[in-house]
C-alpha positions, 0 to 999 in steps of 0.5 A: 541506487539512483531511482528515477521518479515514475509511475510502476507498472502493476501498481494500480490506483484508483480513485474512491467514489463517495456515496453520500446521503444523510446517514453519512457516506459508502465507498466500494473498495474493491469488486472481486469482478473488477480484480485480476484473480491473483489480487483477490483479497483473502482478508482485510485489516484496519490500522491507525497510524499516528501523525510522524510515524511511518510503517514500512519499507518492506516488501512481499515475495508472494502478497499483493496488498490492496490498500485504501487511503481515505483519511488523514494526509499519507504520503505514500512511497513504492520503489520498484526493485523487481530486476524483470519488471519494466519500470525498474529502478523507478520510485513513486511518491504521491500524497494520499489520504482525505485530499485523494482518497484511493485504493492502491494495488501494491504487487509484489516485489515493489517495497512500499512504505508510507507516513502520517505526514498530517496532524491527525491519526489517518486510518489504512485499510488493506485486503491482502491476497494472502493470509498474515503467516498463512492459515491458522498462523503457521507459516512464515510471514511473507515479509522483508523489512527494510525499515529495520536496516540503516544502510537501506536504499528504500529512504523516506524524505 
């Protein structure tokens, strides 16, 4: 497939404010009043993803993720692969991270990846719409990992 660069529709950036006083500093990352219902986050987790490494391209059938980049230098990628959506076809790649700290609201049916393009370990938080293998951990995850195909279309350059 030829992806054609561009913004995707669904995908929502917004930018973290920082709020600093001698203690260090505190930034919202989400406001359940500010979120459509259908992305509102059922839980959150952190990770750390090493500089060179990659996690991803994968995507979900049901989840939207609500990503915040806010350390190290992450180059985000999302295609959009939903054949409905008015932006199919289109790929965004943005640098994300310390430079442009910024939550991200990923739907669902747009593969996304991204990678430690810095130096230093880079921290990732997401707050999920839906819970990892559902309740209690008893379902199936809702994932598909192009990442583990080598003839994938989903390439991170």
């Amino acid at each position: 497939m030829d992806w054609k660069d561009g913004d995707i529709d669904g995908c929502e950036f917004t930018p973290l404010s920082f709020h600093n006083d001698g203690r260090g500093w505190l930034a919202e990352i989400f406001r359940i009043d500010e979120l459509n219902e259908s992305h509102h986050p059922v839980m959150a987790y952190i990770s750390e993803t090493n500089p060179g490494q990659a996690r991803g391209p994968h995507e979900h059938t049901n989840q939207s993720d609500l990503f915040a980049f806010f350390s190290g230098t992450i180059r985000l990628y999302m295609w959009d692969a939903r054949s409905e959506s008015v932006t199919y076809g289109v790929r965004s790649v943005r640098l994300v991270g310390e430079a442009d700290p910024c939550t991200v609201m990923i739907p669902p049916g747009v593969v996304h990846a991204y990678r430690n393009d810095g130096t230093t370990p880079a921290l990732i938080l997401n707050c999920p719409n839906r819970l990892y293998a559902g309740p209690g951990k008893t379902e199936q995850v809702d994932e598909i990992r192009h990442e583990d195909s080598d003839s994938s279309i989903f390439k991170l350059e």
